[in-house]
Gaussian input, Z-matrix of N, CA and C with variables (Angstrom, degrees):
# hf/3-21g

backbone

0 1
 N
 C     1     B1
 C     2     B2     1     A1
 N     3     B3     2     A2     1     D1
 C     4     B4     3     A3     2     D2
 C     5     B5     4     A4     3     D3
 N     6     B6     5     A5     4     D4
 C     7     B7     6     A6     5     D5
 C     8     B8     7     A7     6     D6
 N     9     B9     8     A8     7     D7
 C    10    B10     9     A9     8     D8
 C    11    B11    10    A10     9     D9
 N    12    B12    11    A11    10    D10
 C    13    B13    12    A12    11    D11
 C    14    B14    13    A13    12    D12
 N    15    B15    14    A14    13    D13
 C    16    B16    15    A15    14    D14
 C    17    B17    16    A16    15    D15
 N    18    B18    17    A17    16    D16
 C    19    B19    18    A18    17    D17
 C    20    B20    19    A19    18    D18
 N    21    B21    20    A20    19    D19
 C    22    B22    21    A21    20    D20
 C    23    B23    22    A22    21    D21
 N    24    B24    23    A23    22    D22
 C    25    B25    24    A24    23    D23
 C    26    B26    25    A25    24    D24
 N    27    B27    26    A26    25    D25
 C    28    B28    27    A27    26    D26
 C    29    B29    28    A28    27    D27
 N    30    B30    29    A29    28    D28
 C    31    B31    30    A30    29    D29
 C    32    B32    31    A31    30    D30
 N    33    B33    32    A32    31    D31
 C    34    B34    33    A33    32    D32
 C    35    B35    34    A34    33    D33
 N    36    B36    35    A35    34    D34
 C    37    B37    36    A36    35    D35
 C    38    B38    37    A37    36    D36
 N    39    B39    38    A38    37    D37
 C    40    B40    39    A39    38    D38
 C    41    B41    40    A40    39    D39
 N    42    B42    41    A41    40    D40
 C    43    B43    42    A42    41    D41
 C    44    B44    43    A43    42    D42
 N    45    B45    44    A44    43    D43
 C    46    B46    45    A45    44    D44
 C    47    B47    46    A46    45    D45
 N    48    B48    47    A47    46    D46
 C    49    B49    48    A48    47    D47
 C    50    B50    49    A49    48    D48
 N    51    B51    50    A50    49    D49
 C    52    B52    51    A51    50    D50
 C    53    B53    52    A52    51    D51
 N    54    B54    53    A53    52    D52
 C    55    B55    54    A54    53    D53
 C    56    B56    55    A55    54    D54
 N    57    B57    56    A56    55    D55
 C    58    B58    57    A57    56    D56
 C    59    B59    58    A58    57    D57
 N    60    B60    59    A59    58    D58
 C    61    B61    60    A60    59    D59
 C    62    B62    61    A61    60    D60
 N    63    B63    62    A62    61    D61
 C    64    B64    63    A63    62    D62
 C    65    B65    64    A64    63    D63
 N    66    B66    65    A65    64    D64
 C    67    B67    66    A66    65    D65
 C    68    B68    67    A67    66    D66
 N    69    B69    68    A68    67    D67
 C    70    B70    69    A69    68    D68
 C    71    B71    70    A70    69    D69
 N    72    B72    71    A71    70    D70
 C    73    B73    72    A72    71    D71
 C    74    B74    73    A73    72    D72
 N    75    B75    74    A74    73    D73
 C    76    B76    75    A75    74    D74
 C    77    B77    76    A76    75    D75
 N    78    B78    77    A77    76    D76
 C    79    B79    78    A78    77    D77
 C    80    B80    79    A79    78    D78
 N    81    B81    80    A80    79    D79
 C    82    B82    81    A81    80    D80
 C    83    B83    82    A82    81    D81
 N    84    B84    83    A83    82    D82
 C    85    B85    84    A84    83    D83
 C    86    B86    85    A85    84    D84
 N    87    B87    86    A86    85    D85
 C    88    B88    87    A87    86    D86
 C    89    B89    88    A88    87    D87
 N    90    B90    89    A89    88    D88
 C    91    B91    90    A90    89    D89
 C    92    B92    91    A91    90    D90
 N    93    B93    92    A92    91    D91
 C    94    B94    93    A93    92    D92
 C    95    B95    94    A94    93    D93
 N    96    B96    95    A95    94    D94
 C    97    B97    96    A96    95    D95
 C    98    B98    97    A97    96    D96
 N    99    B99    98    A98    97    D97
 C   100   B100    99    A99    98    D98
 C   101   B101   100   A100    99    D99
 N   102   B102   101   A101   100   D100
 C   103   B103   102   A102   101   D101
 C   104   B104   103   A103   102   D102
 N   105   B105   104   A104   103   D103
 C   106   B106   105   A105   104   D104
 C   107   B107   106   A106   105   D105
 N   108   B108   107   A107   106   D106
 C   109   B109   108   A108   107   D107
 C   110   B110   109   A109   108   D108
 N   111   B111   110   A110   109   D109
 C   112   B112   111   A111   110   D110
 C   113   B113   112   A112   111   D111
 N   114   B114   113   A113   112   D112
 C   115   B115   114   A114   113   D113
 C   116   B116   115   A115   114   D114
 N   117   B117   116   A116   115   D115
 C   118   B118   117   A117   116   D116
 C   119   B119   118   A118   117   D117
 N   120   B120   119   A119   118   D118
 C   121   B121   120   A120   119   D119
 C   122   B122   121   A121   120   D120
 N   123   B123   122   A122   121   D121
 C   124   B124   123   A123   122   D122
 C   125   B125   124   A124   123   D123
 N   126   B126   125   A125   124   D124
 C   127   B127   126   A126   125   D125
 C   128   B128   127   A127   126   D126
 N   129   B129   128   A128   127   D127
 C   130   B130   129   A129   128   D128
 C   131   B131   130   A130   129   D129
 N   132   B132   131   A131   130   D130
 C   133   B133   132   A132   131   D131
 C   134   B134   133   A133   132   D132
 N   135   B135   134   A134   133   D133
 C   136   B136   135   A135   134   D134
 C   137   B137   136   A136   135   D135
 N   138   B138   137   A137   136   D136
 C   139   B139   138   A138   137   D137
 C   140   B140   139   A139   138   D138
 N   141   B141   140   A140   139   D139
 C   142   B142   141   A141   140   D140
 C   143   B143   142   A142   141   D141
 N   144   B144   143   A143   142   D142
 C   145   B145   144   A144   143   D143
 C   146   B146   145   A145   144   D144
 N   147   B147   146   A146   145   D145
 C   148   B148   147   A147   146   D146
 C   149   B149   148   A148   147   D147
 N   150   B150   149   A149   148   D148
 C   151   B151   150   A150   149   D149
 C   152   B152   151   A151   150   D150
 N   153   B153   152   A152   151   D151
 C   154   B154   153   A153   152   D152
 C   155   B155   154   A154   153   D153
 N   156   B156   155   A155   154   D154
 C   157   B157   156   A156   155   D155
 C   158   B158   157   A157   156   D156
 N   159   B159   158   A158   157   D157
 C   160   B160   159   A159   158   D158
 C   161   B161   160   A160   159   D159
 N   162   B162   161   A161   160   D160
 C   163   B163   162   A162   161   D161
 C   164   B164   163   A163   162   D162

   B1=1.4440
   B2=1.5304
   B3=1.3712
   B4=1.3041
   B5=1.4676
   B6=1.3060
   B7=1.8575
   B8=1.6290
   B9=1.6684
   B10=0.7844
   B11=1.9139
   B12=1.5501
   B13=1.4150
   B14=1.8769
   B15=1.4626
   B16=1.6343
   B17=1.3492
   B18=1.1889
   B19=1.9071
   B20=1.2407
   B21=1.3674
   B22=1.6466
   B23=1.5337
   B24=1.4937
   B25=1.2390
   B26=1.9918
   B27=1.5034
   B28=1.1393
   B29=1.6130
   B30=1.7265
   B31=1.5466
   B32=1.8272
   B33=1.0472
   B34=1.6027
   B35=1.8619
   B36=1.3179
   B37=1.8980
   B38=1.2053
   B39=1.5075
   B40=1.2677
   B41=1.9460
   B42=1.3539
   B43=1.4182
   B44=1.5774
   B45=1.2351
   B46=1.7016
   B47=1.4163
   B48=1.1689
   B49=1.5243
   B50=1.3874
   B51=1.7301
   B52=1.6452
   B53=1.9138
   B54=1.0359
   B55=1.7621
   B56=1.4264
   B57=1.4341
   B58=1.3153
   B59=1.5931
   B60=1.2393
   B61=1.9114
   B62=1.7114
   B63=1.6148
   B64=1.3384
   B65=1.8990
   B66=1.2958
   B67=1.4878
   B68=1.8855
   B69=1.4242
   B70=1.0054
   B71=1.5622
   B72=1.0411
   B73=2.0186
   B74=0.9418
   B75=1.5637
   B76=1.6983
   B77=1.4831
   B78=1.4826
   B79=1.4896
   B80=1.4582
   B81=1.2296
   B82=1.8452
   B83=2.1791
   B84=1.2254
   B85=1.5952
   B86=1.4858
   B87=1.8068
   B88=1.6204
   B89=2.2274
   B90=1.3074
   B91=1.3350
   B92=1.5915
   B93=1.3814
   B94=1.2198
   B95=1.5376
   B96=1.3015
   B97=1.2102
   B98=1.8156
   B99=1.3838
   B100=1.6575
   B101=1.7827
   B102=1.2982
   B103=1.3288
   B104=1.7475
   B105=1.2142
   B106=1.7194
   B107=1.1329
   B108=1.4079
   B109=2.1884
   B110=1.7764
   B111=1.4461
   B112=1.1193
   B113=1.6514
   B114=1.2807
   B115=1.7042
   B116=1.6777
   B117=1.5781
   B118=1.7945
   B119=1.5612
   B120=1.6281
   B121=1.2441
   B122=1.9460
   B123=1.4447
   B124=1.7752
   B125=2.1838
   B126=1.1428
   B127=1.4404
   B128=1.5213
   B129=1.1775
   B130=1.1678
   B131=1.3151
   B132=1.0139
   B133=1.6408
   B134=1.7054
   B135=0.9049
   B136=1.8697
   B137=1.5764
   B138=1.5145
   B139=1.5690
   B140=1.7367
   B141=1.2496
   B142=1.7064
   B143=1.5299
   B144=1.2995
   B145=1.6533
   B146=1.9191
   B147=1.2913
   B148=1.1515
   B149=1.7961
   B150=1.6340
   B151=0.8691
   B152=1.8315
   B153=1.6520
   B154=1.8440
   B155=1.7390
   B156=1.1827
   B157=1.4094
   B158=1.5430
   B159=1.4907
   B160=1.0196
   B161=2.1469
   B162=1.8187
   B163=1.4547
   B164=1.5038
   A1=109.57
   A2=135.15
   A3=156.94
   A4=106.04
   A5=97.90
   A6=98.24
   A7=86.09
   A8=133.48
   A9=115.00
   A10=129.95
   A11=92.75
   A12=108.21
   A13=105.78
   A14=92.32
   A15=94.72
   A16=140.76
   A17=100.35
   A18=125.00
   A19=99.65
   A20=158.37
   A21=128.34
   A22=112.68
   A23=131.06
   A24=100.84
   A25=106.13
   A26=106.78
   A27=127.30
   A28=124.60
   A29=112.04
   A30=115.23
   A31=100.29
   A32=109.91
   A33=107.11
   A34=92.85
   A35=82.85
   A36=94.96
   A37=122.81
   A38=124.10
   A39=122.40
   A40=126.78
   A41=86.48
   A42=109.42
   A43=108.96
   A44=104.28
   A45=126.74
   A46=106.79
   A47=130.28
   A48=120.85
   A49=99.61
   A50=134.74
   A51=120.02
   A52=83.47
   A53=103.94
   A54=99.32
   A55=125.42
   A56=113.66
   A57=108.41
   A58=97.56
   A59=132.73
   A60=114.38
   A61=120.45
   A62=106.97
   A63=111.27
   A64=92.22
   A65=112.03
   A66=93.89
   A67=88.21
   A68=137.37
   A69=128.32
   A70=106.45
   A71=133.76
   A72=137.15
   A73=117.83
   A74=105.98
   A75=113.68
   A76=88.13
   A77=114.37
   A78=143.75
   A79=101.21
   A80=111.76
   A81=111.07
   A82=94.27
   A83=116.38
   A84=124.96
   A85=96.93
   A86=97.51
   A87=77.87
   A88=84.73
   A89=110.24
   A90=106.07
   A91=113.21
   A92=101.31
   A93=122.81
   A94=135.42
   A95=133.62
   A96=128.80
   A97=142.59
   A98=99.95
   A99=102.06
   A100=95.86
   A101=113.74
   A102=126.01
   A103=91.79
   A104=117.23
   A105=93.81
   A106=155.98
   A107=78.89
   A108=92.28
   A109=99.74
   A110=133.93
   A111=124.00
   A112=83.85
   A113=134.01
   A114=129.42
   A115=94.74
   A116=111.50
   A117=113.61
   A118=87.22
   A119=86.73
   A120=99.69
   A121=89.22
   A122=102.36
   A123=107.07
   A124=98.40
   A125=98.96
   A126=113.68
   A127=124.80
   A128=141.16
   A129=121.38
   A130=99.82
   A131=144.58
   A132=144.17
   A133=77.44
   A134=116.04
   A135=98.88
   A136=116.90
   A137=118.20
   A138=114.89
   A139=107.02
   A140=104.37
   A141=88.20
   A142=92.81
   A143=114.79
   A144=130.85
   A145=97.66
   A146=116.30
   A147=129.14
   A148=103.55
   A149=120.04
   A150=140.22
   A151=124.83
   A152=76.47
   A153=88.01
   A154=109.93
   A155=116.19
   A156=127.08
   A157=107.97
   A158=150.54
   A159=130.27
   A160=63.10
   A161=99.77
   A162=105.47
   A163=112.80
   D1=-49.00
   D2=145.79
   D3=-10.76
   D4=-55.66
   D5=-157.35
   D6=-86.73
   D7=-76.72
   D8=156.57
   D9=28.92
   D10=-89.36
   D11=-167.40
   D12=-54.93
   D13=-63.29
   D14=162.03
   D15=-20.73
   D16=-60.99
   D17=164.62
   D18=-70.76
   D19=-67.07
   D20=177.18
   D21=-55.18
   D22=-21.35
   D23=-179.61
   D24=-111.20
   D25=49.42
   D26=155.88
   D27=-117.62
   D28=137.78
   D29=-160.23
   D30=-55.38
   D31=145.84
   D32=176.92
   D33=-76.37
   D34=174.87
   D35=178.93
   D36=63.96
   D37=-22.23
   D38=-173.77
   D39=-97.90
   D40=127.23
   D41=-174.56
   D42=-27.78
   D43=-71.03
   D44=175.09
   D45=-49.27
   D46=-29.71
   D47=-177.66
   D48=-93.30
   D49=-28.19
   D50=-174.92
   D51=-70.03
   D52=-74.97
   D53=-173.20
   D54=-17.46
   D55=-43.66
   D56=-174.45
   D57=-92.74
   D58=-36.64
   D59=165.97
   D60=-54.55
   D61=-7.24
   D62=-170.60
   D63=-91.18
   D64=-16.07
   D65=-169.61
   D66=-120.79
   D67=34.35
   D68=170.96
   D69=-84.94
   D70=125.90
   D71=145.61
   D72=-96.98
   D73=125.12
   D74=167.90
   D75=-109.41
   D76=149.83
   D77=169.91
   D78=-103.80
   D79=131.86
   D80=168.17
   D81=-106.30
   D82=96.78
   D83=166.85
   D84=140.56
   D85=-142.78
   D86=-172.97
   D87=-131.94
   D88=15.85
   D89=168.99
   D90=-89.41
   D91=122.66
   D92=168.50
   D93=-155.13
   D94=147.48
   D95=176.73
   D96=-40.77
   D97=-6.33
   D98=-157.25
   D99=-129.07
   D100=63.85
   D101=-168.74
   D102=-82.65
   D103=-40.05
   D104=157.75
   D105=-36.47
   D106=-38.25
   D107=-178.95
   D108=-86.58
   D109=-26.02
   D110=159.33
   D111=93.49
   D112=51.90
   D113=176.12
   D114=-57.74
   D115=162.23
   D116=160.20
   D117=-118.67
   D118=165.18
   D119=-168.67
   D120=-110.52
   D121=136.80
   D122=-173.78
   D123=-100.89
   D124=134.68
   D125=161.23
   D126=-77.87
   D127=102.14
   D128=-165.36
   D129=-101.94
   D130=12.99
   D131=-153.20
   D132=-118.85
   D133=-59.53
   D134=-167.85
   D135=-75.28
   D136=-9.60
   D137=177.40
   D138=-87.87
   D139=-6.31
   D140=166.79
   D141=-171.59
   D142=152.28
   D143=-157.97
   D144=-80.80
   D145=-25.85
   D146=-158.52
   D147=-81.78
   D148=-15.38
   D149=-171.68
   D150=-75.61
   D151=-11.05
   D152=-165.25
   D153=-132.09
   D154=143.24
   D155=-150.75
   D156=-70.12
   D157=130.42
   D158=-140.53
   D159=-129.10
   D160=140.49
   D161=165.33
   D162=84.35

């Protein structure tokens, strides 16, 4: 859904935008490789009610 969202709000046709979806990673938890850069992990279920599966 993530990547998705990303790629619609990138220009179609453009070179520079396939390149940079070619080097995007989404992680589903909080294990991942790049414990250097110190990533946060975002909640989307608590920044808006509309975010979370009702049923």
């Amino acid at each position: 859904v993530v990547e998705k969202a990303v790629e619609r709000m990138m220009p179609k046709e453009s070179p520079l935008a396939q390149r940079q979806l070619a080097k995007l990673r989404v992680y589903a938890g909080t294990e991942h490789p790049h414990t250097a850069q110190n990533p946060k992990t975002i909640n989307f279920k608590s920044k808006n009610r509309k975010n979370s599966r009702i049923g």
